[in-house]
Kinemage of the C-alpha trace (Angstrom):
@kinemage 1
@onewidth
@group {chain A} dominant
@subgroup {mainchain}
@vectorlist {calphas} color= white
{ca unk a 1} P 125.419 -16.951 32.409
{ca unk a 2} L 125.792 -20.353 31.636
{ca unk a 3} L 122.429 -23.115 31.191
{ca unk a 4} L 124.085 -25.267 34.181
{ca unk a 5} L 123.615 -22.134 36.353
{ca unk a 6} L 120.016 -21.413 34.678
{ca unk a 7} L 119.047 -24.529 35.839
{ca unk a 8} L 118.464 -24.979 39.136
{ca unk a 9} L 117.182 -20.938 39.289
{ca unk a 10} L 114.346 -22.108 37.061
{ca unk a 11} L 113.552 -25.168 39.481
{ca unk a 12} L 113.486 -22.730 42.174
{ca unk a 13} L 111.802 -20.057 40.441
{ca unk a 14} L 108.785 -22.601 39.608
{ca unk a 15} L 108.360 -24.039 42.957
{ca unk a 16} L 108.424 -20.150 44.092
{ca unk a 17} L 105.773 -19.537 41.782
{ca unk a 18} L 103.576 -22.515 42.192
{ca unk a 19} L 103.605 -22.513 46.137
{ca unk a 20} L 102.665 -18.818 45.851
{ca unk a 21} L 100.086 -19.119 43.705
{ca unk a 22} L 98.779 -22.303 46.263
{ca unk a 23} L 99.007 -19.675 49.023
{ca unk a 24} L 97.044 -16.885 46.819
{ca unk a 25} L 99.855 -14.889 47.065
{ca unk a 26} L 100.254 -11.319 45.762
{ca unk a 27} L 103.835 -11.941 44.577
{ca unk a 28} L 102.853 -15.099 41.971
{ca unk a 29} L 102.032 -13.023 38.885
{ca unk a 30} L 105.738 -11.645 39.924
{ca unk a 31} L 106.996 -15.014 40.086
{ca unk a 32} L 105.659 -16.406 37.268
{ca unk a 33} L 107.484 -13.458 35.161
{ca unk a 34} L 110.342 -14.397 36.839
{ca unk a 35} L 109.823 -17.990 35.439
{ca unk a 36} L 109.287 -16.848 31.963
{ca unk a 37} L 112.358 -14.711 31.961
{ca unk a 38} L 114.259 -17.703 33.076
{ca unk a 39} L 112.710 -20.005 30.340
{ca unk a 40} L 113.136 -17.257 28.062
{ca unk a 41} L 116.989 -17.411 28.838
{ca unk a 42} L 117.367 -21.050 28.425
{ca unk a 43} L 115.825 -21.205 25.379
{ca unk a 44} L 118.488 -19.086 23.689
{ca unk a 45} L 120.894 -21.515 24.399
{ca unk a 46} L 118.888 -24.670 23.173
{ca unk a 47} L 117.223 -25.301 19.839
{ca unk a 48} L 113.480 -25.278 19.501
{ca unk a 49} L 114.097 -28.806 18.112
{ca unk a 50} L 115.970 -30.092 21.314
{ca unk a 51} L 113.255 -31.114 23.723
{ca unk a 52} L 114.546 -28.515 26.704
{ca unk a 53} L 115.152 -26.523 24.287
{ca unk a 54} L 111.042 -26.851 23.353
{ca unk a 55} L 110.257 -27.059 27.009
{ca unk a 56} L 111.925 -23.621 27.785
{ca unk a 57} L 109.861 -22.183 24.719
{ca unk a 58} L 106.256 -23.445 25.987
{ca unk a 59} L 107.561 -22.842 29.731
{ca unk a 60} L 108.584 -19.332 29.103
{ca unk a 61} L 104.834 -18.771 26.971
{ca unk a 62} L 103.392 -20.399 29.723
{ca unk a 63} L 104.525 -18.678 32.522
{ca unk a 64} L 103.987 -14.991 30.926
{ca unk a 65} L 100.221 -15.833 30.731
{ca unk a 66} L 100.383 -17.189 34.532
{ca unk a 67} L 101.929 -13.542 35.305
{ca unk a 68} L 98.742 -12.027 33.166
{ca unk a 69} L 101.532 -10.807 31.004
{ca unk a 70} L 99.674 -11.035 28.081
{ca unk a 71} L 101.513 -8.560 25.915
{ca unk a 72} L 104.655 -11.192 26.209
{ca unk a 73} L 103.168 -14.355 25.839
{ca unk a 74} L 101.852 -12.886 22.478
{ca unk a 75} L 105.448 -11.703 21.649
{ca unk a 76} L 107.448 -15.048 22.464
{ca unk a 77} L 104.665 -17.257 21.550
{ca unk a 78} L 105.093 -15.248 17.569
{ca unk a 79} L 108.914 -15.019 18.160
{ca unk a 80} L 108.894 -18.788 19.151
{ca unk a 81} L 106.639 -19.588 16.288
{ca unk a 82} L 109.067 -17.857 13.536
{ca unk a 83} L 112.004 -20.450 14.464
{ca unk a 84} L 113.151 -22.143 11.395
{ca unk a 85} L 113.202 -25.691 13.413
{ca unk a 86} L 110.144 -25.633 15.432
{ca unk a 87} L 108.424 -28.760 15.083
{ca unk a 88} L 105.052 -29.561 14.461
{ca unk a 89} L 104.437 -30.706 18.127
{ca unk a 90} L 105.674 -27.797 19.455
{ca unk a 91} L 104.239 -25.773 16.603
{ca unk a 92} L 100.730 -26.856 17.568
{ca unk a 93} L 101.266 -25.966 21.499
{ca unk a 94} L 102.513 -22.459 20.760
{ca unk a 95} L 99.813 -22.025 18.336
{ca unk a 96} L 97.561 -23.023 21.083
{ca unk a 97} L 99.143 -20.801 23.466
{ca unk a 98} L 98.871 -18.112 21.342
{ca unk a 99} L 95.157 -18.420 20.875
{ca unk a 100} L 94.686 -18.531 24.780
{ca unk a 101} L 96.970 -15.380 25.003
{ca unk a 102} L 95.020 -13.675 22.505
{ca unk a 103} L 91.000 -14.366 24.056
{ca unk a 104} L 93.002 -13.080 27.517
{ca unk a 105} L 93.867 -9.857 25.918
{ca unk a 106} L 91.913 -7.047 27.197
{ca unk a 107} L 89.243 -6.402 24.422
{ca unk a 108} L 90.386 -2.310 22.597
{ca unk a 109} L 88.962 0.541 24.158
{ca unk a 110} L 86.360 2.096 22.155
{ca unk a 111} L 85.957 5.741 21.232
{ca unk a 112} L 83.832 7.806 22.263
{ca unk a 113} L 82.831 11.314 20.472
């Protein structure tokens, strides 16, 4: 799949996602991981250092903790944050992102004898 065809799916996918979640929606947490899979995608073909290429990465964060999936906005905010040619900009969003993913994390279970 090509990033001229991943284009105008995203565009799509993010008005899907925001007019849902307007509407109060079941299906936006759905959209929204649809949206982060799609940013996901375009960001393998761009460079963290491009600036889509940096807007797929915080898009694709972004949208996994709008779909309260937590567990993946940890995982491609780390795997975003290990790129050789991340800037510090985008550095510092991620980082940011990261913290917000973490305080949404559901607090461990504890034991109980």
């Amino acid at each position: 799949m090509s990033i001229e065809f991943l284009y105008p799916l995203i565009t799509e996918a993010i008005r899907r996602a925001e007019a849902l979640e307007d509407l109060g929606a079941p299906g936006a947490q759905s959209a929204y991981l649809e949206v982060s899979l799609l940013e996901e995608r375009i960001a393998k073909f761009l460079p963290a250092c491009d600036p889509e290429g940096a807007l797929a990465r915080r898009g694709a964060v972004r949208a996994a903790l709008a779909a309260k999936d937590i567990a993946r906005a940890q995982s491609l905010g780390e795997r975003f944050l290990a790129e050789a040619d991340c800037g510090a900009s985008l550095r510092a969003e991620l980082l940011q992102l990261s913290e917000q993913a973490d305080r949404s994390a559901p607090a461990p279970r504890k034991r109980t004898a």
